[in-house]
N, C-alpha and C positions, 0 to 999 in steps of 0.2 A: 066417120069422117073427122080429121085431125082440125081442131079450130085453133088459133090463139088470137088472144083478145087482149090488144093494149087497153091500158087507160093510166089518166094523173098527169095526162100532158094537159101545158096554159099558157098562160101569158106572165111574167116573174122579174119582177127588177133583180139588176145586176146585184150580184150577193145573198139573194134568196134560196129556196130551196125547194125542189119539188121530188117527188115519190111513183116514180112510174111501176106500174103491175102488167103483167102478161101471164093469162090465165089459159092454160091448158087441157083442151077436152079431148076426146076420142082418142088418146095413143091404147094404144094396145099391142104398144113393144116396146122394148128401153129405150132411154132416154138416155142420152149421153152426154149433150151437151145441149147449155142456152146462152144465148149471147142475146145481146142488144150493138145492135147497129144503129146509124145515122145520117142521114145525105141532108146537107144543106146545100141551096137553089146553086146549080150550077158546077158543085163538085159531086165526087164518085162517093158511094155510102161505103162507111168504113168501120169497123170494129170498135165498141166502149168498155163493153166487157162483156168477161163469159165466165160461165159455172160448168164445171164438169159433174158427172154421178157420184164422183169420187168427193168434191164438196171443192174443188181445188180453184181457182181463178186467177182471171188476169185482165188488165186492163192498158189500155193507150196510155202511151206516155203522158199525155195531154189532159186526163180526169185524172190520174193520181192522187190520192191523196184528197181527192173532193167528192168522187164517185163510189160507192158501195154496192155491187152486185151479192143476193140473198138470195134464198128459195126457201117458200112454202110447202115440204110432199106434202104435206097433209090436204093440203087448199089447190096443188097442180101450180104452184103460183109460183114464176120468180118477180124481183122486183131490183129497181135499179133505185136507189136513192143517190139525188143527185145536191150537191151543198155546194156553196160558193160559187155562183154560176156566173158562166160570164157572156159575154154579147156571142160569144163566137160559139159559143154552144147551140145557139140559135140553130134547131134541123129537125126533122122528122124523126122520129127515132121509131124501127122498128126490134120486134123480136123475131129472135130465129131460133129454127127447133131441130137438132141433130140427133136423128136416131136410129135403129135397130143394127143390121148384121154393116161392120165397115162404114156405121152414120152414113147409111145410102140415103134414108129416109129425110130431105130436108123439107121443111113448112117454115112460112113467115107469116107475120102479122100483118096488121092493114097499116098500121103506122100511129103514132100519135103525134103531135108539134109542138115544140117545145118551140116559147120565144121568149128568148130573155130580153130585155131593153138595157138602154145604159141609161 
């Protein structure tokens, strides 16, 4: 059974920085892609960024330049390191997991909360 498991969400004054991880168990097929998503109260969760198997990524216009998506194979681990935070970052952030024949295989996390303060 496929798990993923956030953690490294908290509570972060505006300007700080936190380290989100999402640890991956049970695949037992390629991995294709991992992304970190987001919904904060009242809007649609949306894309922050993603790593392909390829190593390749990309990110919202909106963390550019503040946000860094990485991977662990050794550990199953990606990790989203997030710097310069700002109030509106403030959301759940989960991970998402695309894999095997056409990434039919999707799995997500339980979520973690990030809240930044001003």
């Amino acid at each position: 059974q496929v798990q993923l498991v956030e953690s490294g969400g908290g509570l972060v004054q505006a300007g700080g920085s936190l380290r989100l991880s999402c640890a991956a168990s049970g695949t037992t097929f390629s991995i294709n892609k991992v992304g970190w998503y987001r919904q904060a109260p009242g809007k649609q969760r949306e894309l922050v960024a993603a790593i392909r198997s390829g190593g390749s990524t990309n990110y919202a216009d909106s963390v550019k330049g503040r946000f860094t998506i990485s991977r662990d194979n050794g550990k199953n681990t990606v990790y989203l390191q997030m710097n310069s935070l700002k109030p509106e970052d403030t959301a759940v952030y989960y991970c998402n997991l695309k894999g095997g024949i056409d990434s039919r295989l999707v799995y997500w996390g339980q979520g973690t909360q990030v809240t930044v303060s001003s």
